[in-house]
N, C-alpha and C positions, 0 to 999 in steps of 0.2 A: 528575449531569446528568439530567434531567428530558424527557419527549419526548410529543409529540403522534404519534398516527396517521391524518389525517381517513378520512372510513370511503368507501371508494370506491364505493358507491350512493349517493354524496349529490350533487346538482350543487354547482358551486361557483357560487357569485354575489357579488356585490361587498359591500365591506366593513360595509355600513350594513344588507344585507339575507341573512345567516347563517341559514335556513333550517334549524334542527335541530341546529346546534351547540353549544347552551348551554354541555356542559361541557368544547369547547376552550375557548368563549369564558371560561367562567368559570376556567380554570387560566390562560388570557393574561392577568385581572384580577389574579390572587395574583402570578403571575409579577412584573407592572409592581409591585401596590404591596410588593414586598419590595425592587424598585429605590429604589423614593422612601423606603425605612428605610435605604437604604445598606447592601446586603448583597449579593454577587458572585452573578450569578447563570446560568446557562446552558440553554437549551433547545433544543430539537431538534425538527423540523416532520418526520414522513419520510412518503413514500405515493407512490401510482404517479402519473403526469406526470393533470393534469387532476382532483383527486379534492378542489380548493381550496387550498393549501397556500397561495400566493401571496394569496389572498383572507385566511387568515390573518394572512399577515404584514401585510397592509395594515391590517386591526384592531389589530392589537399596537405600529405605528406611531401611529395614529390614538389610542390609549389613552394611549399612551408621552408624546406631544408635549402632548393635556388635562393630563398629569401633572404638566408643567412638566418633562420629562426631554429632552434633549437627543438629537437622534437622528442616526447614521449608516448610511446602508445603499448597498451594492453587492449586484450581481448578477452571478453567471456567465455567461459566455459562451464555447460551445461554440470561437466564432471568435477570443476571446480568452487560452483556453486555455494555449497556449506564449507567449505575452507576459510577459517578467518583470514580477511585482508590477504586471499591470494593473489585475484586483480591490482591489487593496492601494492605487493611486492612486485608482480613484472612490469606495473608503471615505472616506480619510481628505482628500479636494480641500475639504471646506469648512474643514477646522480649519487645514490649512498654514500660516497666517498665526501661528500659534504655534510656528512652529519657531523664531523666534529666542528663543524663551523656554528652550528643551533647553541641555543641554550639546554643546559644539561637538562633540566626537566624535558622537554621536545626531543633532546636527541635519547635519554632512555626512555621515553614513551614509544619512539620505534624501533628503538632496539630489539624490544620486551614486542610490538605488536606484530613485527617482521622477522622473531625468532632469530636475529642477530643475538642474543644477550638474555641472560637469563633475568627473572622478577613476577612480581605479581601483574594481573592484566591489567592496563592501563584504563582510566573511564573513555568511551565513544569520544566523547566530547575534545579530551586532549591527545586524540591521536589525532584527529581532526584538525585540531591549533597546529599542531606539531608538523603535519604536512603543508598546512601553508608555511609555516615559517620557512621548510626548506625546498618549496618553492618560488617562494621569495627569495630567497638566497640565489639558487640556480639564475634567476633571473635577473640577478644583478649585471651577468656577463653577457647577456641576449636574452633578444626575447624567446617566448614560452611556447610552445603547442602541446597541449595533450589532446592525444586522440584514443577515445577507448568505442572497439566493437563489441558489439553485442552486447551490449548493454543490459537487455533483460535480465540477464545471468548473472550481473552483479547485483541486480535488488531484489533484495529480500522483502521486504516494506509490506508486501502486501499478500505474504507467502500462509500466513491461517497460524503462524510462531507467534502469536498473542500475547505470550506469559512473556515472550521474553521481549516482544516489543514492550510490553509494560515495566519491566525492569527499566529499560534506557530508557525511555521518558521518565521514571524515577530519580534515575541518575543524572540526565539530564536536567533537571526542575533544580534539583539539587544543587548543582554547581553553579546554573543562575540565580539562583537566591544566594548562594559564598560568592559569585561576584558580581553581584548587584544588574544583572543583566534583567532586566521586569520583563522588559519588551518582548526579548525571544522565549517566555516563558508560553506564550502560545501557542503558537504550533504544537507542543508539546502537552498542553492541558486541551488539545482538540482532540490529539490520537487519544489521548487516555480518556474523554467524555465518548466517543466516537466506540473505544472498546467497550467503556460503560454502556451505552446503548444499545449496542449489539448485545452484552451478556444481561440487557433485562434491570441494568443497575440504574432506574428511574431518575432517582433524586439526585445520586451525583453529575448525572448525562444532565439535565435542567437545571441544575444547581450552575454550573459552568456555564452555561449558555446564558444564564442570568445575567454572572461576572462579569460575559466579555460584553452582552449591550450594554452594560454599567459603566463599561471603562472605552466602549467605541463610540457609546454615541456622541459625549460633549467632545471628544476629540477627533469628529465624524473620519473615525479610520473604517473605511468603508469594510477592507478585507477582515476586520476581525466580527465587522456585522455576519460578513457571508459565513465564519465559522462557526457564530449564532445560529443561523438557520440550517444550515447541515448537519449541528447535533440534533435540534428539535427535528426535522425533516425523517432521521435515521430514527430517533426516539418512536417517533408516531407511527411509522410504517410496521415498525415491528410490532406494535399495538394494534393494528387493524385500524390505525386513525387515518383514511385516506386523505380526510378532509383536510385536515392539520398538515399533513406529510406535501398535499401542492400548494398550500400559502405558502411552506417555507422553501420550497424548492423553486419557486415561480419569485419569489423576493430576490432570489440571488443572480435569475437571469430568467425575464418572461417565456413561456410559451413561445417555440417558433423564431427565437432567438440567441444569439450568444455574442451576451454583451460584451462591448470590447472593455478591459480592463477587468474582468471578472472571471480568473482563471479558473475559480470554484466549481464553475458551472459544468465543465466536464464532468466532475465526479458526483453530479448531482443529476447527471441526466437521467440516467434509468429512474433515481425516485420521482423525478417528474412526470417519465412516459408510466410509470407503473401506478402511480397515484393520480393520473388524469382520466387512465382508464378506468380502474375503480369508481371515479367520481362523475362517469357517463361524461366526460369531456373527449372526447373521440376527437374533436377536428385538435382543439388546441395538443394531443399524444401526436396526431400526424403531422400538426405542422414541426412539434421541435424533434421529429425524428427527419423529416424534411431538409430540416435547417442544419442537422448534423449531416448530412448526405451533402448537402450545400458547399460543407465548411470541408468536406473530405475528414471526419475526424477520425471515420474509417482505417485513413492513414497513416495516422499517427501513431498508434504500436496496436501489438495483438491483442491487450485486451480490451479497447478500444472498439474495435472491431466485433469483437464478441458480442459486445453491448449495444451496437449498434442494429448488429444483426437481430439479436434477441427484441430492442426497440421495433422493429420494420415487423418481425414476425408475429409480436401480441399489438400490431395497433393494425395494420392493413394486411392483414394475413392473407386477403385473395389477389391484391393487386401488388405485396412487397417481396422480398424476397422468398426465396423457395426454401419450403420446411427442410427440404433434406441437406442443406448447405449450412443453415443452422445446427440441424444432429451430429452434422461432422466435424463442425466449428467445436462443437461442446466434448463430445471425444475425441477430439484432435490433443496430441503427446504435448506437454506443457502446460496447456493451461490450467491443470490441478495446481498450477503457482497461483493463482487468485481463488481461494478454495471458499472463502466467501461472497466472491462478486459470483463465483461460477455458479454456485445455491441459490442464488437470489434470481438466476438470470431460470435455472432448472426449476423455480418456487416459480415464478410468474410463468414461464413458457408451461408447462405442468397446470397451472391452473386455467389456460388461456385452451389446453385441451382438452380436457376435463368440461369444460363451456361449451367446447365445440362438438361434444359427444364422444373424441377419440379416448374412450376410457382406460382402454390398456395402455395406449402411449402416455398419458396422464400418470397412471399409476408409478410408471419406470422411473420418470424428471422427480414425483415427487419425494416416491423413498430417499432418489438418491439425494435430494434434497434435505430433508429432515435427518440421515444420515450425517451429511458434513456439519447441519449444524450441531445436533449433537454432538459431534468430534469436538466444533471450536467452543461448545460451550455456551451458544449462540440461544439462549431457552428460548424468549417470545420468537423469535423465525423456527422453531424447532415445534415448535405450538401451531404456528398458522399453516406449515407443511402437512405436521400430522391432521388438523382442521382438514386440509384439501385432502387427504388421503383418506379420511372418513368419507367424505360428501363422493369418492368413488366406490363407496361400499367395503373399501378394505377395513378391519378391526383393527385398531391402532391399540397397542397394550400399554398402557400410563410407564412412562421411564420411570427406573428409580430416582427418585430424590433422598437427599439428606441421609442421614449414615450408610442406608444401604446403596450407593451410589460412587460410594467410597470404597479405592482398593484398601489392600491389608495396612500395605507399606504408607499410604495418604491418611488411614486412622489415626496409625501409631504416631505419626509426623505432627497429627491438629490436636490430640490429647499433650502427647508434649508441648506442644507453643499453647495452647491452653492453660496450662500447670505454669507458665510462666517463663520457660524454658526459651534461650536464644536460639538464632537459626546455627549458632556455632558450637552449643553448648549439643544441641539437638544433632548434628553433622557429627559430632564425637562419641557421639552413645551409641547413633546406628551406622557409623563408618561409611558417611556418606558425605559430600562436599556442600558448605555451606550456598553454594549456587543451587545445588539439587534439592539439597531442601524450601529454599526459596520459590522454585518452579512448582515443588507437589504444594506450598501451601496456594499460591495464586489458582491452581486448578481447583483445590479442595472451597474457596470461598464463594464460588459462583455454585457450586455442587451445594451449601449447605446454606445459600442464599443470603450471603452474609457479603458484606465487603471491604473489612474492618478485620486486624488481626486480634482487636479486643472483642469482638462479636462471639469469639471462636466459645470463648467460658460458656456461655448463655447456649450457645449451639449445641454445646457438647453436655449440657448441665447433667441431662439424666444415663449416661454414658461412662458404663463399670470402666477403669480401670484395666489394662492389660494386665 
């Protein structure tokens, strides 16, 4: 994948009058004419809000349709955000008239996901099929462009919605296993070891990283190694293991570098600059905050940036960027969409001043810290916050755990599925939807330390009866 940065001292102005951009403009020309040869192609627009991006897309449009290419485009919307698949209806609203050309399973999977037709909800996975089949089809008659802005607004990914990310990785494992797909079953057993290590679930977060260097190394698939060392990396930091936490982040891409072919390394940056520092390795935190400044990774979206700045400010804090451009970065509108990269950046910034003696600033980063992880349910980072929030003198009061920890309605929910009880049989007693009960039991298993819906008996053992 291929990506633009427009350069943010340039104004942006409309599409016909590009003032200094030749050579976006002239990569958006190679880009179109490798569509009109018929060859798959992706690009990437990133840069801060105002620097043209959108003045791009409207050239790349504009080029696409002279081409004879066929165009579809959607835009984000902050307001449209939690709407299922409302992006996914204003891409694909002009071709719909090709749905009866799919196959009936594809074509009522959008039906039922684009509130065309009424059904049950369709799985992730085969709405997903079901859009490429028909845009495969559209593409029979010409070639394809889709162009979607704003991007951020359609992903949710990484939004602090845990339980339900853990559902569709559920679902998804599932439908690779009915159809023999092994390979893609990764990705999908990383988010779900990755939420295990963030909620403190040891064995399964290790267990999985075991798996995959079992099945990467004799088939030396490099990227399933790097998913290896991102659960352990995640695993350990959560633990107070700095040591453990930069072998495994420093395996995936050295100190001071970013290897080419190893896209991992992005999302392992911060546990690198945050476990070098712990580990009195200062030069190798500044060279790869260095090397990310190098790389501009800055510009690649906003919370990129976040990480970068928070990187600059706990490794070279007199000669890096300025503390108060960080303060604004972190309450700056949005980025409560990374609600865990955002705690982890307020857990290290928070502890980095707490070190430097600024105690009341320290105290602010770390509540709000120890806060969000309690939300996600995040225990060991919920532990090392309140840790730091001790060592500034504040009395941190023990969370509840295990029953008393639990609402009314999440008791009643794990004594029933206890007793034996379906999550449909359980939906029918307390006139609630078998999705709803599915969410309060995944919140209730990390509350009662458990991770296993057969756990729940033994949890609940000495627990009257409602």
């Amino acid at each position: 994948m291929d990506w633009i940065s427009p350069r943010p001292n340039e104004v942006a102005t409309g599409p016909t009058e590009l003032i200094g951009r030749e050579p976006e403009i002239q990569q958006l020309r190679l880009f179109v004419s490798r569509i009109t040869q018929g060859a798959g192609q992706v690009l990437l627009l990133s840069g801060d809000p105002g620097v043209g991006k959108t003045s791009l897309l409207d050239l790349a449009a504009a080029i696409a349709t002279d081409s004879g290419i066929r165009l579809l485009r959607a835009t984000g919307s902050q307001f449209e955000a939690d709407i299922s698949f409302a992006a996914l209806h204003q891409l694909l609203r002009p071709c719909l008239v090709e749905l009866p050309h799919l196959s009936p399973l594809a074509a009522r999977a959008l039906n039922v996901a684009l509130c065309l037709g009424e059904g049950p909800p369709p799985p992730q996975l085969l709405v997903a099929t079901a859009v490429l089949e028909l845009l495969q089809q559209v593409a029979k008659e010409q070639p394809l462009l889709l162009i979607v802005d704003d991007l951020p607004w359609l992903d949710r990914a990484s939004t602090g919605r845990w339980d339900e990310a853990q559902r569709l990785v559920d679902e998804g494992l599932q439908l690779c296993d009915t159809h023999g797909y092994g390979l893609l079953t990764w990705p999908g057993r990383l988010t779900a070891a990755l939420l295990a290590a963030a909620r403190g679930d040891l064995a399964k977060a290790t267990d999985t990283a075991t798996d995959m260097d079992a099945w990467a190394t004799p088939r030396r698939a490099g990227i399933i190694g790097a998913y290896a060392s991102h659960i352990r990396g995640l695993t350990a930091l959560g633990q107070g293991d700095f040591e453990t936490a930069f072998g495994n982040a420093a395996a995936i891409s050295p100190p001071g570098v970013f290897a080419p072919y190893a896209p991992h390394a992005l999302w392992v940056f911060l546990d690198l600059v945050e476990a070098a520092i712990h580990t009195g390795r200062r030069a190798e935190a500044a060279a790869h905050v260095a090397a990310a400044r190098d790389g501009r990774l800055d510009r690649l979206s906003p919370r990129l940036r976040l990480i970068v700045l928070a990187g600059e400010a706990i490794t070279e804090p007199r000669t890096g960027t300025d503390p108060q451009t960080l303060e604004q970065m972190i309450t700056e509108p949005g980025h409560d969409r990374w609600p865990f990269d955002l705690a982890r950046i307020q857990l290290s910034y928070g502890s980095h001043l707490r070190r430097s003696k600024r105690t009341t600033d320290a105290r602010r980063h770390l509540a709000a810290a120890a806060e969000t992880f309690r939300r996600l349910g995040a225990t060991p980072w919920a532990a090392r916050a309140d840790r730091e929030l001790r060592a500034t003198g504040v009395t941190v009061a023990a969370a509840a755990t295990g029953l008393a920890s639990l609402t009314p309605q999440q008791r009643q929910i794990a004594l029933l599925a206890a007793a034996g009880h379906t999550n449909k049989e359980i939906a029918a007693r307390l006139f609630l939807s078998p999705r709803t009960v599915s969410t309060h039991l995944y919140q209730v298993f990390p509350k009662l330390g458990i991770t296993s819906r057969a756990a729940l008996r033994d949890a609940l053992a000495d627990t009257p009866p409602d």
